[in-house]
Chimera marker file (.cmm) of the C-alpha trace (Angstrom):
<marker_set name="trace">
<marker id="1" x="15.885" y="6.740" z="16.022" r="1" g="1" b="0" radius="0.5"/>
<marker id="2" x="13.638" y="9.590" z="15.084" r="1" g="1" b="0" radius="0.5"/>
<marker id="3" x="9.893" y="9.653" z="12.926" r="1" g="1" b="0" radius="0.5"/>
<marker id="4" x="12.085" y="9.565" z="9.618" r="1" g="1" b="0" radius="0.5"/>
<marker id="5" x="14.264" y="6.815" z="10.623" r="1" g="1" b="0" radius="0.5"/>
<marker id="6" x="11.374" y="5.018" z="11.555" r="1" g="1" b="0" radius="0.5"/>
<marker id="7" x="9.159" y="5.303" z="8.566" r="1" g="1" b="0" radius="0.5"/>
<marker id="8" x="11.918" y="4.157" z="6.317" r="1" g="1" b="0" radius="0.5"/>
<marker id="9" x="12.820" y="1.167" z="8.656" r="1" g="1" b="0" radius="0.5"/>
<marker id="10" x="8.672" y="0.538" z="8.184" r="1" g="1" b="0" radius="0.5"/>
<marker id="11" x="8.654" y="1.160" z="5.031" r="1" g="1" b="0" radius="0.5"/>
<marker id="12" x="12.003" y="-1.368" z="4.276" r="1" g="1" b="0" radius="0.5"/>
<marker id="13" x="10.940" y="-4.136" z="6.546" r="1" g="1" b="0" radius="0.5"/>
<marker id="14" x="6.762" y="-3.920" z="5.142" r="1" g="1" b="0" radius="0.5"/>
<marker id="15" x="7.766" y="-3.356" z="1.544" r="1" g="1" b="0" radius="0.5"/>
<marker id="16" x="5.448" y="-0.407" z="1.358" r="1" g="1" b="0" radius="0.5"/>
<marker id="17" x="6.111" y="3.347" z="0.110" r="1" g="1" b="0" radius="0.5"/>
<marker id="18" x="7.472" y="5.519" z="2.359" r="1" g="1" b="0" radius="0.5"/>
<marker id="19" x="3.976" y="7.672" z="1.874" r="1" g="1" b="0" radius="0.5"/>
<marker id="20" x="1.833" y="4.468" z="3.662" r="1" g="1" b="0" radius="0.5"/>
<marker id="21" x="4.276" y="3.841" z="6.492" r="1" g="1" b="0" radius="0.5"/>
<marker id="22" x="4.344" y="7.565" z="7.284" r="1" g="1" b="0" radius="0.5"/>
<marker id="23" x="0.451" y="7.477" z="7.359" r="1" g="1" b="0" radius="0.5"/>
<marker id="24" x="0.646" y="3.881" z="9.430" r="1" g="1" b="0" radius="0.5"/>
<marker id="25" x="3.051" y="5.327" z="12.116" r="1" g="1" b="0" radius="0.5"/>
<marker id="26" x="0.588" y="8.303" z="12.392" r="1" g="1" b="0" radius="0.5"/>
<marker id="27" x="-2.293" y="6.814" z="12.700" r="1" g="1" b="0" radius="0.5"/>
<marker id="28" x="-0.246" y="4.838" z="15.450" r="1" g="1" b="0" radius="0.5"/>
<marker id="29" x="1.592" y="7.429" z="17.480" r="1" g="1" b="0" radius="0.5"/>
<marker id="30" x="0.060" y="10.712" z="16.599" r="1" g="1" b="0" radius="0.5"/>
<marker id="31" x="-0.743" y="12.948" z="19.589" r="1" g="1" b="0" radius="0.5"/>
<marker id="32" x="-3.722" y="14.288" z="18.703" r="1" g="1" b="0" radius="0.5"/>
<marker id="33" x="-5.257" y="11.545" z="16.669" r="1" g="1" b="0" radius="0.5"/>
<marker id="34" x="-3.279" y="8.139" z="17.235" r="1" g="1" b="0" radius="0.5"/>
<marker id="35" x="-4.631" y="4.764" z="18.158" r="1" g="1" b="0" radius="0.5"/>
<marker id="36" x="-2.693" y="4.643" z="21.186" r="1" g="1" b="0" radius="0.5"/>
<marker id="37" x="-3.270" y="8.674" z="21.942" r="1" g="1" b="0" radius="0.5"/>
<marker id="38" x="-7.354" y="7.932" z="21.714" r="1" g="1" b="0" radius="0.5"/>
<marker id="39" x="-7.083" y="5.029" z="23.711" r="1" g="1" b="0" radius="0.5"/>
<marker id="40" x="-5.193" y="6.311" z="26.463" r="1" g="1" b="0" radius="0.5"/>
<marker id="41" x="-7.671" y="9.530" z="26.659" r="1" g="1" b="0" radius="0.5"/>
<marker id="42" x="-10.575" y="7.255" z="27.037" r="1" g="1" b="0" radius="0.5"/>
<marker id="43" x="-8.372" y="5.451" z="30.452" r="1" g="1" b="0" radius="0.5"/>
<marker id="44" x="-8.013" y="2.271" z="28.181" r="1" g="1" b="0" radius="0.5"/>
<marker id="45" x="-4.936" y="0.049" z="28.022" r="1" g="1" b="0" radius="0.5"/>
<marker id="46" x="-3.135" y="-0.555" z="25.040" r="1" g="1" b="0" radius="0.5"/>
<marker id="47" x="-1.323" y="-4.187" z="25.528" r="1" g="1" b="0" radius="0.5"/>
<marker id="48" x="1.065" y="-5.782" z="22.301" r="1" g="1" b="0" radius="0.5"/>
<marker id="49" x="2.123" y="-9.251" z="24.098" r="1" g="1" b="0" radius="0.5"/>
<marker id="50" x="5.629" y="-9.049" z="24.380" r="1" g="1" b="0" radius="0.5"/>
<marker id="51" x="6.064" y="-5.460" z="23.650" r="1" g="1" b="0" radius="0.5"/>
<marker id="52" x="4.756" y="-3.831" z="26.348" r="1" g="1" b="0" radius="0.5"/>
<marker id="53" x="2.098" y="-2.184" z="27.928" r="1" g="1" b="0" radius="0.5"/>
<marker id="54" x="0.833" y="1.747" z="27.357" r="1" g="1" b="0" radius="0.5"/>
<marker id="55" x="-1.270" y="2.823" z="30.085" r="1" g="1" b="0" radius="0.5"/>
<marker id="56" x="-3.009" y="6.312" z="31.714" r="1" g="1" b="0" radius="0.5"/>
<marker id="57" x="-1.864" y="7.125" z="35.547" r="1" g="1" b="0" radius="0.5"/>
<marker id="58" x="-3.682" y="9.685" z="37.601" r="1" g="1" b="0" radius="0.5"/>
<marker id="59" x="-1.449" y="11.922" z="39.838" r="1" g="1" b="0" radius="0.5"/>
<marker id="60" x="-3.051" y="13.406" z="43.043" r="1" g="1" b="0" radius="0.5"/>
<marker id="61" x="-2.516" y="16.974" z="43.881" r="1" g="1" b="0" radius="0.5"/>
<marker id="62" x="0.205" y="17.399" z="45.545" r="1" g="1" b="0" radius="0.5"/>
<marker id="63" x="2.276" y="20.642" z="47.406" r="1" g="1" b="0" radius="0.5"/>
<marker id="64" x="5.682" y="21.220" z="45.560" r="1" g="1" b="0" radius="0.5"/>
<marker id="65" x="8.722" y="23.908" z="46.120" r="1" g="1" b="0" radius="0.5"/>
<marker id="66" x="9.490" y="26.343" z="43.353" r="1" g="1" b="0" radius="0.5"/>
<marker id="67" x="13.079" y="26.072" z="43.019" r="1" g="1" b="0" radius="0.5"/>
<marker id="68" x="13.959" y="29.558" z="42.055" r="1" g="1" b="0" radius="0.5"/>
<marker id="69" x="12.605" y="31.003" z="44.901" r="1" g="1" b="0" radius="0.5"/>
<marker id="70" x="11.705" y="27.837" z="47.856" r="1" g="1" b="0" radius="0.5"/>
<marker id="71" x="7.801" y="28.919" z="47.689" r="1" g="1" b="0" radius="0.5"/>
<marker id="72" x="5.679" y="26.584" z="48.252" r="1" g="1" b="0" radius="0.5"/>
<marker id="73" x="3.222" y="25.289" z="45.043" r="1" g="1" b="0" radius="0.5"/>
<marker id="74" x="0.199" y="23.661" z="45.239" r="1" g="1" b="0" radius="0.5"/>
<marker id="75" x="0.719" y="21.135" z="41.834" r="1" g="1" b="0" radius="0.5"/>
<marker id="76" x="-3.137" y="20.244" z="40.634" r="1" g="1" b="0" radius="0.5"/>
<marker id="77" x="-4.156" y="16.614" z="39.497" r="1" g="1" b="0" radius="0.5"/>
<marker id="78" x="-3.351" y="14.939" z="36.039" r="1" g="1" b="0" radius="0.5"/>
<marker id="79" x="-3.770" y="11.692" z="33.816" r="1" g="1" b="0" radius="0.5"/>
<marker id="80" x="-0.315" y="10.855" z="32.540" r="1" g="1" b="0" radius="0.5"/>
<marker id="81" x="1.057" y="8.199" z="30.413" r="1" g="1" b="0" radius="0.5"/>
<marker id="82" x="2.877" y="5.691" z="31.562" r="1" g="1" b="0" radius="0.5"/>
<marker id="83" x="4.731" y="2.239" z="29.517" r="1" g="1" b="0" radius="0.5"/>
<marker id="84" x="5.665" y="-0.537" z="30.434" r="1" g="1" b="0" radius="0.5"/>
<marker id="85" x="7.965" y="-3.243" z="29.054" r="1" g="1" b="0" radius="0.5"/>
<marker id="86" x="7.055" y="-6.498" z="28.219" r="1" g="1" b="0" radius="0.5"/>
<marker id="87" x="8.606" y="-9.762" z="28.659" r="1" g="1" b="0" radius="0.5"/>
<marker id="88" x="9.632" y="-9.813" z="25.008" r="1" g="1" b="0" radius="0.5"/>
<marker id="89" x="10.910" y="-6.505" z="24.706" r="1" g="1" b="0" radius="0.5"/>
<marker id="90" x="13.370" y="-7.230" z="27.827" r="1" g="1" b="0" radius="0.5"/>
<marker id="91" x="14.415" y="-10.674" z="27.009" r="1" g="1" b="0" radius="0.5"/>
<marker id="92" x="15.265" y="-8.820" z="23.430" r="1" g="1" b="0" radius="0.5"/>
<marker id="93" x="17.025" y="-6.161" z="25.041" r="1" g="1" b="0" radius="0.5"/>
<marker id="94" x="19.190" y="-7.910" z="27.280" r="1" g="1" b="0" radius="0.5"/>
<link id1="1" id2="2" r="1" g="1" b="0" radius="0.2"/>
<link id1="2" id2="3" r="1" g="1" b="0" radius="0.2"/>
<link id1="3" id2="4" r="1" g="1" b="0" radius="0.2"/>
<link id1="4" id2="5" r="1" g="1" b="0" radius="0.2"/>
<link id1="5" id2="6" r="1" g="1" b="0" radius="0.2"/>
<link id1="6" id2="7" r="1" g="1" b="0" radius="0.2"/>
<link id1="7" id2="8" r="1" g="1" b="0" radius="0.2"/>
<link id1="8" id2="9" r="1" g="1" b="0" radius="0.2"/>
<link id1="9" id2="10" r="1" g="1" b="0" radius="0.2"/>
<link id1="10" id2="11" r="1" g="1" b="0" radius="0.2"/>
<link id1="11" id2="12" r="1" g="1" b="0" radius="0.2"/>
<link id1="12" id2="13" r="1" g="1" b="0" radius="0.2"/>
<link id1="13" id2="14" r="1" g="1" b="0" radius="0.2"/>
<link id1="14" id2="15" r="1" g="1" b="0" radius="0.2"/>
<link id1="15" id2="16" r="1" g="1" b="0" radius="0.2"/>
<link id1="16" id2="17" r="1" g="1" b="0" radius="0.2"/>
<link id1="17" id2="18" r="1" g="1" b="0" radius="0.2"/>
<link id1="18" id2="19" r="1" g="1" b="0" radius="0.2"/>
<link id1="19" id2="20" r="1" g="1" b="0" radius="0.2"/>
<link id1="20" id2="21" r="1" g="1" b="0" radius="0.2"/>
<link id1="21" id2="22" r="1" g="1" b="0" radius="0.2"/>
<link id1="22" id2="23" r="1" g="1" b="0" radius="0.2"/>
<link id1="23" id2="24" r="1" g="1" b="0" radius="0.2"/>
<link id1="24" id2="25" r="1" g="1" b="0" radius="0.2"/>
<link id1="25" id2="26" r="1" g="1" b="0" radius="0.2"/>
<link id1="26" id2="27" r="1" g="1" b="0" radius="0.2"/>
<link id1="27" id2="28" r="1" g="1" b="0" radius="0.2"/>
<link id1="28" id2="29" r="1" g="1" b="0" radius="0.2"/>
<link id1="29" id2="30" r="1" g="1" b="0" radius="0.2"/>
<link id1="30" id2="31" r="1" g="1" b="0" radius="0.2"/>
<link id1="31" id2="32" r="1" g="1" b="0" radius="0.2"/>
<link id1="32" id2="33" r="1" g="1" b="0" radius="0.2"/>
<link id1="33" id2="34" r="1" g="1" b="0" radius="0.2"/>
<link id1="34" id2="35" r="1" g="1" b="0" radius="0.2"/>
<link id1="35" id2="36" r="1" g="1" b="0" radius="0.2"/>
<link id1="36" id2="37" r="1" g="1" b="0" radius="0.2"/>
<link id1="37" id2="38" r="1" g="1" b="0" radius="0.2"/>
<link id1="38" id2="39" r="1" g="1" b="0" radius="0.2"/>
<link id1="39" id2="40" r="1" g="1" b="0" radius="0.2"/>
<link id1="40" id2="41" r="1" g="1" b="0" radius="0.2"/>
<link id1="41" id2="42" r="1" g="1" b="0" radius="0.2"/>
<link id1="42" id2="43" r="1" g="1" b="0" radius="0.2"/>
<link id1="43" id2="44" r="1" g="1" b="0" radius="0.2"/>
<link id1="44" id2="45" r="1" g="1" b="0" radius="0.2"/>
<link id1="45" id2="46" r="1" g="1" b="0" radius="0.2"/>
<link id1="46" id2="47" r="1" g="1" b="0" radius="0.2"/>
<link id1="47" id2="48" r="1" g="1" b="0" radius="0.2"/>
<link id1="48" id2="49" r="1" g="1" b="0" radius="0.2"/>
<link id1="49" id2="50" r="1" g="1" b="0" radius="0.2"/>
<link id1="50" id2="51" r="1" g="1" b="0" radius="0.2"/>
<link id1="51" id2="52" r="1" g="1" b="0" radius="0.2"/>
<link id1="52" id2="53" r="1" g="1" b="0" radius="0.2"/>
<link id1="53" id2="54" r="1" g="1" b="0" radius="0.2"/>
<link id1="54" id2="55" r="1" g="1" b="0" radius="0.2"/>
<link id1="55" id2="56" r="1" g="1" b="0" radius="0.2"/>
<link id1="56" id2="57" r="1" g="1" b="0" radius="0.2"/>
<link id1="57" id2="58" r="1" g="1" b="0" radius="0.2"/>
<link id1="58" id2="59" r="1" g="1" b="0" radius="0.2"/>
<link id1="59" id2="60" r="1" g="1" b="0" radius="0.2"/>
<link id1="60" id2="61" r="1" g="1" b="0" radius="0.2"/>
<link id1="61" id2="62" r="1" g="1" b="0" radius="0.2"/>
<link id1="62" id2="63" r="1" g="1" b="0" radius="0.2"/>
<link id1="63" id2="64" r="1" g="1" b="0" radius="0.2"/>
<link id1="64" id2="65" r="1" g="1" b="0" radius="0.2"/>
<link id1="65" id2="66" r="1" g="1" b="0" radius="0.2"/>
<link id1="66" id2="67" r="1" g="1" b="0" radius="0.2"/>
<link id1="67" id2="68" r="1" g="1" b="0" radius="0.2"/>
<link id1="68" id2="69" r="1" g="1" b="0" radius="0.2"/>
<link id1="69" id2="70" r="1" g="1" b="0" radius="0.2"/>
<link id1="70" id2="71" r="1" g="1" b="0" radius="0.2"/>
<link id1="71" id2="72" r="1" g="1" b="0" radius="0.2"/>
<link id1="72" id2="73" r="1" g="1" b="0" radius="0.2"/>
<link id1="73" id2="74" r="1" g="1" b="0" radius="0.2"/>
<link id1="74" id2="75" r="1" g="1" b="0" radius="0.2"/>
<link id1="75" id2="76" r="1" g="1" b="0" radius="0.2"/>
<link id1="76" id2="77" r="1" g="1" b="0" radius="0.2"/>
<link id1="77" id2="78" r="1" g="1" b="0" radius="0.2"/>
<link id1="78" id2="79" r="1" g="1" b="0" radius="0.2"/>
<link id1="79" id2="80" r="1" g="1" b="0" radius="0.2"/>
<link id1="80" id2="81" r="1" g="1" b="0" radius="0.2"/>
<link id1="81" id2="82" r="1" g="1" b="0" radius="0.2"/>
<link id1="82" id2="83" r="1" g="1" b="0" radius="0.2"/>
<link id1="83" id2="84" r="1" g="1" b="0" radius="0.2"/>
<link id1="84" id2="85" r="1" g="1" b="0" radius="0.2"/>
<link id1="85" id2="86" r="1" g="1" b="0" radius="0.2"/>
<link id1="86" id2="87" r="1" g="1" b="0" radius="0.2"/>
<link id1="87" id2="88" r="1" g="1" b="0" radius="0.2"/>
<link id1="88" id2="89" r="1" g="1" b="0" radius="0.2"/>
<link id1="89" id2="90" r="1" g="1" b="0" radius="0.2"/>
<link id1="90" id2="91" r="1" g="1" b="0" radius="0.2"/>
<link id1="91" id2="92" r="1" g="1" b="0" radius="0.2"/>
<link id1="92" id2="93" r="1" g="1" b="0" radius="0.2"/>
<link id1="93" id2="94" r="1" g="1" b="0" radius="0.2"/>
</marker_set>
């Protein structure tokens, strides 16, 4: 399922215009802008009960091997996001 497949399954399942539930899924998973996006910038946790869990993870700096060539790479720090499943989503699933 892609964006488009998921604004018209929004858009079905809310009864709104395909217009709104592009603008709701935006303002939800955008990037640059998105609820989830802003929250996970500012190291907050975004929790839905039996959805899951969308959190930020630091990486340490670490040395790593270029590939191509076996040279050692000294790989710098970084926030990265990280989800987890919830109880919900798995019992769902399975």
């Amino acid at each position: 399922m892609n964006k488009s497949d998921l604004v018209d399954a929004l858009a079905n399942a809310a009864g709104m215009s395909k217009a709104d539930a592009t603008r709701a899924v935006d303002a939800m998973f955008s990037p640059d802008s998105g609820i989830i996006a802003d929250a996970l910038k500012a190291n907050k946790r975004v929790q839905i009960t039996g959805f899951g869990t969308f959190e930020s993870k630091h990486r340490k700096a670490r040395q790593g091997r270029n590939p191509r060539t076996g040279e050692t790479i000294q790989i710098s720090a970084s926030n990265t996001p990280a989800f987890r499943a919830g109880k919900g989503l798995k019992g769902a699933i399975n």
